[in-house]
C-alpha positions as CSV (number, residue, x, y, z in Angstrom):
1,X,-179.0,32.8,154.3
2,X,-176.8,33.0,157.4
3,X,-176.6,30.1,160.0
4,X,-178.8,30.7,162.4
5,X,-176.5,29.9,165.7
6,X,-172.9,30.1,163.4
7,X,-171.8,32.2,166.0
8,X,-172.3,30.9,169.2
9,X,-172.4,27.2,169.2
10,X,-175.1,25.1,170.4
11,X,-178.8,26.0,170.9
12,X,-180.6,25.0,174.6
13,X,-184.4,23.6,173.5
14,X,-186.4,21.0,174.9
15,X,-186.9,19.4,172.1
16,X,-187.1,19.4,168.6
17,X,-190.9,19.4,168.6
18,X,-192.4,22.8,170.3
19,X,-194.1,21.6,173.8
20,X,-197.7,21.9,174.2
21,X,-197.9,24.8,176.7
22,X,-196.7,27.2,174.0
23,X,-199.5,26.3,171.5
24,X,-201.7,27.9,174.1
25,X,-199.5,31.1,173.8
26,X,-201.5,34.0,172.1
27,X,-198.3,35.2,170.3
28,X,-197.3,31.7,168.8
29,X,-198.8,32.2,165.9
30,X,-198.2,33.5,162.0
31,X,-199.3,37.1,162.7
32,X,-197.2,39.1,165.8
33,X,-199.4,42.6,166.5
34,X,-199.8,45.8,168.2
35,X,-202.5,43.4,170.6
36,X,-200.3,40.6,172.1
37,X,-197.1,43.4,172.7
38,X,-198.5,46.7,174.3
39,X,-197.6,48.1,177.5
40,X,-198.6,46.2,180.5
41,X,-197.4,42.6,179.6
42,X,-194.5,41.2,180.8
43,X,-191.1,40.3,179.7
44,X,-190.1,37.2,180.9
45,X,-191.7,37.1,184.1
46,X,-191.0,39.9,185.8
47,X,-193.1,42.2,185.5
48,X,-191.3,44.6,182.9
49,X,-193.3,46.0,180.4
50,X,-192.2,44.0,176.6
51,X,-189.6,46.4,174.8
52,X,-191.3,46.3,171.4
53,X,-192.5,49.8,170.4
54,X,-194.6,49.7,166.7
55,X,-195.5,53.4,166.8
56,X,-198.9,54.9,166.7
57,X,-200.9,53.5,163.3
58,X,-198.8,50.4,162.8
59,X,-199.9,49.8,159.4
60,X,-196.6,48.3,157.7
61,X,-195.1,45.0,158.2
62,X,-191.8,43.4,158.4
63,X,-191.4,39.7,158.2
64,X,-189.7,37.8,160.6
65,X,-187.7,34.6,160.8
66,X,-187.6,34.0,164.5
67,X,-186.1,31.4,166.6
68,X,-187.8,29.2,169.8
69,X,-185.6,29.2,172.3
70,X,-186.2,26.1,175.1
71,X,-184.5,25.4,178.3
72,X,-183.2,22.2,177.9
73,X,-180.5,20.9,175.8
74,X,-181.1,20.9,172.3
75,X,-178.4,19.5,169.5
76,X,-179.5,21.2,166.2
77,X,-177.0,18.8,164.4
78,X,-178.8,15.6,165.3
79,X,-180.9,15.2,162.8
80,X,-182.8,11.8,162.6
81,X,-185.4,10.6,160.2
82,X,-188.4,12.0,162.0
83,X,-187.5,15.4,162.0
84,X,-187.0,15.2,158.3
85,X,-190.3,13.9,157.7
86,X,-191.8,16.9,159.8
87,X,-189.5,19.9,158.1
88,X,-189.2,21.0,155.3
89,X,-185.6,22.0,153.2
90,X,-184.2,25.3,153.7
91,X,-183.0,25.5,150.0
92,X,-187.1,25.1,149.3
93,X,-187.3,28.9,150.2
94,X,-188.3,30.9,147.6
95,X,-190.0,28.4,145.8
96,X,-192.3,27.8,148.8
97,X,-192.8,31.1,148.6
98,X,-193.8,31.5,145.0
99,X,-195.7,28.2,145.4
100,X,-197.7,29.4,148.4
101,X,-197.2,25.8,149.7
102,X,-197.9,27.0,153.7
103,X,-194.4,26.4,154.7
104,X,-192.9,24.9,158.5
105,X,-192.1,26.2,161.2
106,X,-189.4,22.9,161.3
107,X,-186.8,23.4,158.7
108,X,-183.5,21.5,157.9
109,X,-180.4,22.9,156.7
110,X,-178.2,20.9,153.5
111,X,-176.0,23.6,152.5
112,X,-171.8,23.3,152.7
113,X,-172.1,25.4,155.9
114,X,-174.3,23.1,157.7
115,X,-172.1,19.8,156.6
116,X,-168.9,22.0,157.7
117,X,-170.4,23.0,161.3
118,X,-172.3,19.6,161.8
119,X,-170.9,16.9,159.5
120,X,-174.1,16.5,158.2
121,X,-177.6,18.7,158.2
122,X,-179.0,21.5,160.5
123,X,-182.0,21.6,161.8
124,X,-184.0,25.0,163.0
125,X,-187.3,25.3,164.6
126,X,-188.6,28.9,164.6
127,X,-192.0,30.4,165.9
128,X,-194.0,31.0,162.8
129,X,-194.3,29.1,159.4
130,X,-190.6,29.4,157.4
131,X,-190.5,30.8,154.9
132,X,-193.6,33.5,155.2
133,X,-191.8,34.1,159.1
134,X,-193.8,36.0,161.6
135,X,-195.3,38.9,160.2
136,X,-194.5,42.3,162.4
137,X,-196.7,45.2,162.4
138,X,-194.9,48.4,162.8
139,X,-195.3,52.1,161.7
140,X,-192.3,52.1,159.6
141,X,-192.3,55.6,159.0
142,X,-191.7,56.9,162.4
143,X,-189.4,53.6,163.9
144,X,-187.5,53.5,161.1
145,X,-184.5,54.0,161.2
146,X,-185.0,55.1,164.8
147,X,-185.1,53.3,167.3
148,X,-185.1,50.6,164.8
149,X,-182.1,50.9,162.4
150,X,-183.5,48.0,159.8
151,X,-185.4,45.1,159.6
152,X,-183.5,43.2,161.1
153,X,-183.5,45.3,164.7
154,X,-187.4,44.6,164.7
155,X,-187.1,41.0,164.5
156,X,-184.4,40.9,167.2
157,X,-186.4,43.3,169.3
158,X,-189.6,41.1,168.6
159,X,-187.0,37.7,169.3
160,X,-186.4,39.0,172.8
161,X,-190.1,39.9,173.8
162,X,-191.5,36.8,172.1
163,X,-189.3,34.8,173.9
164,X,-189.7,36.2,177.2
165,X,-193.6,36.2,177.5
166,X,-192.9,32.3,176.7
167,X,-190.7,31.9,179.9
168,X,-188.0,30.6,177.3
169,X,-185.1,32.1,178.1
170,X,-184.5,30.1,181.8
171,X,-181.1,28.9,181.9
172,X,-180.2,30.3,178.3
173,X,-176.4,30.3,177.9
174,X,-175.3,33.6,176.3
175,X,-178.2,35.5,177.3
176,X,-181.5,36.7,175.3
177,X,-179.8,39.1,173.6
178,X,-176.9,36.6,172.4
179,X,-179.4,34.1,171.3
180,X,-181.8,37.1,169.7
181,X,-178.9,37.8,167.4
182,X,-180.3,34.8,165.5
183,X,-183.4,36.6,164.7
184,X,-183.4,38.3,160.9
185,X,-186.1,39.4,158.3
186,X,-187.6,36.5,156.1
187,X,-186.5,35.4,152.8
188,X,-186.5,37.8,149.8
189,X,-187.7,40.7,152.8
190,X,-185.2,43.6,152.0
191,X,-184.1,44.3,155.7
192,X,-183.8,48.0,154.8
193,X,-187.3,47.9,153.3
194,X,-191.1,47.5,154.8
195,X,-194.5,46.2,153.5
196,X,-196.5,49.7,153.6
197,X,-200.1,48.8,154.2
198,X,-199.8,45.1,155.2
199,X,-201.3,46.0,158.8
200,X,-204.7,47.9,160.0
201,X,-204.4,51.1,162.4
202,X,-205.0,48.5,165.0
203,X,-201.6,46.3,164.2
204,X,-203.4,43.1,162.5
205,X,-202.6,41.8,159.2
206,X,-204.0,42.3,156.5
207,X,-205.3,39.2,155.1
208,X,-205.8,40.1,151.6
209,X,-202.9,42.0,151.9
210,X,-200.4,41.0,148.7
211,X,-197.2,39.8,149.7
212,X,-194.6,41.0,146.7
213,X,-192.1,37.9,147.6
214,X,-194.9,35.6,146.1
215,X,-194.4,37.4,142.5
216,X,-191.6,35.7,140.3
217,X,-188.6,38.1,139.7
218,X,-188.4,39.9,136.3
219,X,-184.7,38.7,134.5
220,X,-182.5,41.5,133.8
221,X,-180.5,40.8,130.8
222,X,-177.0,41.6,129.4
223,X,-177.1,40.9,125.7
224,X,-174.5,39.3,124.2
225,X,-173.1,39.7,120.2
226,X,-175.9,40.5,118.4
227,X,-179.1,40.1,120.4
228,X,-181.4,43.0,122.1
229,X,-183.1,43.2,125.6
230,X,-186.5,45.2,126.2
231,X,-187.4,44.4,129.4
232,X,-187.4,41.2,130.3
233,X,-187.7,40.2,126.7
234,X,-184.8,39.0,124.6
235,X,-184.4,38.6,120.9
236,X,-181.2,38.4,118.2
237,X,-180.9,41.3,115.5
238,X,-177.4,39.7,114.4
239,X,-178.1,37.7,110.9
240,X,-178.7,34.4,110.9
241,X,-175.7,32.1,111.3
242,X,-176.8,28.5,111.4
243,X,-175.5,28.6,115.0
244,X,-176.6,29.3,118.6
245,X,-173.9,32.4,118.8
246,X,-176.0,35.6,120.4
247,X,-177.9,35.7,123.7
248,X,-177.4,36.8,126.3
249,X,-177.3,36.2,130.8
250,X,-179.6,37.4,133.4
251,X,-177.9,40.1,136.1
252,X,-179.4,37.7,139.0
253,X,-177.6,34.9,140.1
254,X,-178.4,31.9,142.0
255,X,-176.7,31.9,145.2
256,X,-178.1,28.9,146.7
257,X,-181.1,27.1,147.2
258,X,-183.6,26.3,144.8
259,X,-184.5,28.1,141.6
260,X,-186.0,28.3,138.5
261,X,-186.2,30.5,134.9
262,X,-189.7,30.5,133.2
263,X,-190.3,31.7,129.5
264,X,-192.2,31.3,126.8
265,X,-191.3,32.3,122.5
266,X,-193.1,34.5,120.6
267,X,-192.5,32.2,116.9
268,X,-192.3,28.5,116.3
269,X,-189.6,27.0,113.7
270,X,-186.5,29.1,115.5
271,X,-183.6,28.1,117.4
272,X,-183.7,29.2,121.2
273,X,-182.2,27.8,123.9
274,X,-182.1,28.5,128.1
275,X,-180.6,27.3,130.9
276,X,-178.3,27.9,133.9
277,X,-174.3,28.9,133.9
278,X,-171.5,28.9,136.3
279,X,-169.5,31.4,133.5
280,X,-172.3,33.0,131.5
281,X,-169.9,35.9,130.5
282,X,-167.3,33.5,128.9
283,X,-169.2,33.1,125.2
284,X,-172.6,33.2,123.9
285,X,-172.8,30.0,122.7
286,X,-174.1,26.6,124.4
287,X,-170.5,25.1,124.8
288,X,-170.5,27.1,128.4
289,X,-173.7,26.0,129.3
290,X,-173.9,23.0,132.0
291,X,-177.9,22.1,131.5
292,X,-180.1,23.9,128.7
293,X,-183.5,23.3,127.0
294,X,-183.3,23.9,123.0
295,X,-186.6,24.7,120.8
296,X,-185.1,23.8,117.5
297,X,-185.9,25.0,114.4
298,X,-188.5,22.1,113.8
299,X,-190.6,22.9,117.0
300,X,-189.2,19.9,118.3
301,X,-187.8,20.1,122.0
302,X,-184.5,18.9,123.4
303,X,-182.1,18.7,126.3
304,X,-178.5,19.7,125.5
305,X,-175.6,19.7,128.0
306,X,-172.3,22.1,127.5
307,X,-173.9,21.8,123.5
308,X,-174.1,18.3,123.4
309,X,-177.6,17.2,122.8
310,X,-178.5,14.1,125.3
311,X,-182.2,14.0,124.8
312,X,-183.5,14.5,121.9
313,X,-187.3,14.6,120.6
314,X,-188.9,15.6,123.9
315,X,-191.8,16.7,122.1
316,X,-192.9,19.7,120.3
317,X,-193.2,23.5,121.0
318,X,-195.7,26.7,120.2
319,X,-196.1,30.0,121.2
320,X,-197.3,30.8,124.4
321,X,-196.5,27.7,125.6
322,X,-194.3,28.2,129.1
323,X,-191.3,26.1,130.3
324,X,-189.2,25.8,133.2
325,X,-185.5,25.1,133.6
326,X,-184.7,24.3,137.3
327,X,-182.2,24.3,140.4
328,X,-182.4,21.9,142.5
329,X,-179.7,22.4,145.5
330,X,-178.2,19.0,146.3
331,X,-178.6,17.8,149.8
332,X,-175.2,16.9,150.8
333,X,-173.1,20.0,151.6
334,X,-171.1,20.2,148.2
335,X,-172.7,23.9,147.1
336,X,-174.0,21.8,143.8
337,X,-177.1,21.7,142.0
338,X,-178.5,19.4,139.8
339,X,-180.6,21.2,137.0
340,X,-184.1,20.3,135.2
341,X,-186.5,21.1,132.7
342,X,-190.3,20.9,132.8
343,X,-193.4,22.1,130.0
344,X,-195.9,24.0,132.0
345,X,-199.5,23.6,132.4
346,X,-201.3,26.6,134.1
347,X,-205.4,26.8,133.8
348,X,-206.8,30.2,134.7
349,X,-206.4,30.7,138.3
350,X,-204.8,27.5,139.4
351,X,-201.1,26.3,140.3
352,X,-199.2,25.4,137.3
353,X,-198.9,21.8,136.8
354,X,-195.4,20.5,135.6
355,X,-194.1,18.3,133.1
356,X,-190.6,16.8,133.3
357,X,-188.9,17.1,129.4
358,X,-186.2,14.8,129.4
359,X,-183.2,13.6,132.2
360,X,-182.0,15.8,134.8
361,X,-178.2,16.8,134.4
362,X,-175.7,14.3,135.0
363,X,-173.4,16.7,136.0
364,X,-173.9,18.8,139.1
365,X,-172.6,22.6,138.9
366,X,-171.9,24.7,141.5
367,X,-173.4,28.1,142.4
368,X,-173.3,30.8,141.6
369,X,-175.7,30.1,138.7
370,X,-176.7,32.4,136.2
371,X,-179.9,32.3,133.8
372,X,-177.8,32.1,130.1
373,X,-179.6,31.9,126.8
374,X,-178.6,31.3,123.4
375,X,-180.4,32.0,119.8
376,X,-180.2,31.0,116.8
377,X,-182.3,32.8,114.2
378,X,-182.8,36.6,113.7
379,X,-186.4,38.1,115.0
380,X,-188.3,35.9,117.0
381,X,-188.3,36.9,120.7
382,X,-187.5,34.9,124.1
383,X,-189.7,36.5,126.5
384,X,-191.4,37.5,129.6
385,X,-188.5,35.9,131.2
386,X,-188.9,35.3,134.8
387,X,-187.0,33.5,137.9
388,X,-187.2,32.4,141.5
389,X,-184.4,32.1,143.9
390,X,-183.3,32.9,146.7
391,X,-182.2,36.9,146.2
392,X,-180.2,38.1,149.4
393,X,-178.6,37.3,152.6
394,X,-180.6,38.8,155.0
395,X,-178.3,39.5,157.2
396,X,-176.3,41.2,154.8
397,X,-176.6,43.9,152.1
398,X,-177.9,42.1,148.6
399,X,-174.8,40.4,147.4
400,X,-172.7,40.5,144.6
401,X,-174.0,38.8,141.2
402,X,-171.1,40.3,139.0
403,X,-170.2,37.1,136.7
């Protein structure tokens, strides 16, 4: 995700902590209409009309991460304890997402970038809960792409209005516009794309409206000597071996953030193993593989890392049963993860409850990670194979997961 203010220094804010007088805003809060921008209101005081324009039957929606301006001085790079105890961590993302968790508007930033800008975290504050962002009701089919080339020209457009009404932008160095620049679609929100039917004709959201960033990410696979992808699913047609030496590596990489790979197996006493890889293309075998959870061949469960088994007897496995391997982004700017493994627990219509199987890796990879898996015997199938992470820049096109 790009840093917010990377490109023109420091932000002006009255504080960390968003005063009282804009809590009694109409438009401060997680849904941004047709009602609170229509012709008539003003921009920043002056009387101008807002410059917003969401078409006649606004019925789509772009979400929106979109930055409080203040008119004070504001240092995002002093973070102190109480601001970390009222944010939450960037790299939590998608997996607040998939979580449903009700995010912050208060977020603070570990990754190398922050560390190399501010010698330690970032902090942001923006104007609706991060990471949902402020959801933007829009006729896509007639403002897209003019006058609004992509997502990310709504949110900017939206930045500067939102900001305005507030009174925000007194004594703003740069100008609205500079500081607007800021202002992007939310995370996993293709900025080229829209949410068609998110909105009434009126330009409210849709409450029972799905939002498709919730919904974990199919894996893509690239088989690897002697195994077969159908879907998500992945299985070995190579005879048997004795040895974890087919598999296969999802397309989707881990970029940053936090992350996970979910499956289940189809057959009990078979060799299977998953986990996360800086070089999944280099063999198909475990030896590449930094972290990885192994089903053995006697149902048992282990934890093995670059092949070496350093927890054994974790407990036992069946079919259907669901498991996790996990990212975790390290909190202190070195662009390093430290992977996990957890046995899932998910009654009908409830949040799956997790397990931990076994110590976390001793050894801390750095992104880009990519879901690898390994097999041993011929038939059984590793599958419906999901993921979360963090999928795109959004201020960029979707990057480049080529291993």
């Amino acid at each position: 995700m790009r840093e917010l203010m990377k490109s023109r220094g420091r932000w002006v804010r009255a504080g960390w902590l968003l005063p009282l007088l804009l809590l009694a805003l109409p438009n401060c809060a997680d849904v941004i209409g047709i009602d609170d921008w229509t012709a008539g209101g003003s921009g920043g005081g002056d009387g101008s009309n807002n410059s917003f324009d969401p078409g006649s039957d606004p019925t789509s929606a772009v979400m929106c991460d979109i930055p409080v301006a203040m008119n004070t001085q504001f240092d995002p790079c002093a973070v102190t304890d109480t601001d970390v105890m009222n944010s939450m961590r960037m790299a939590e993302a998608a997996v607040a997402l998939v979580k449903d968790n009700g995010g912050n508007a208060f977020v603070i930033d570990y990754s190398k970038a922050a560390f190399d800008e501010c010698g330690g975290p970032k902090k942001y504050q923006f104007w609706d809960a991060f990471p949902q962002g402020s959801k933007i009701c829009l006729n896509c089919g007639t403002q897209k792409p003019v006058p609004y080339p992509d997502g990310n020209a709504v949110c900017f457009t939206k930045c500067v209005d939102l900001n305005h009404l507030a009174g925000q932008f007194d004594g703003q160095p740069g100008g609205d516009e500079a500081f607007c620049e800021a202002a992007h679609v939310s995370t996993n929100f293709d900025k080229q794309g829209c949410f068609t039917g998110a909105c009434d004709a009126g330009g409210s959201y849709n409450p029972n409206f799905h939002d498709p960033r919730t919904d974990q990410e199919k894996v893509i696979w690239i088989p690897q000597n002697g195994a077969t992808a159908s879907g998500n699913d992945l299985w070995r047609t190579a005879g048997p071996s004795g040895n974890f030496d087919a598999g296969g590596f999802s397309t989707q990489c881990v970029q940053h953030g936090d992350a996970w790979v979910e499956f289940e197996v189809s057959g009990a006493n078979a060799g299977y193993a998953v986990g996360f890889s800086e070089h999944p293309a280099d063999q198909e075998t475990l030896q590449d593989v930094p972290f990885a959870l192994v089903l053995n061949q006697d149902s048992t469960l282990a934890i093995h890392q670059f092949g070496v088994p350093v927890a054994e007897n974790l407990g036992t496995y069946a079919p259907g049963k669901r498991f996790r391997v996990k990212v975790t982004q390290n909190d202190d700017g070195s662009d390093t993860a430290t992977l996990s493994a957890a046995q899932l627990d998910c009654p009908p219509q409830s949040t799956c409850v997790e397990t931990k199987l076994g110590p976390s890796s001793t050894t801390s990879p750095h992104y880009k990670l990519w879901v690898d898996a390994s097999l041993m015997d011929q038939g059984p199938i590793l599958g419906s194979v999901t993921m979360v992470s963090i999928q795109r820049d959004p201020t960029t096109d979707p990057s480049n997961c080529v291993p």
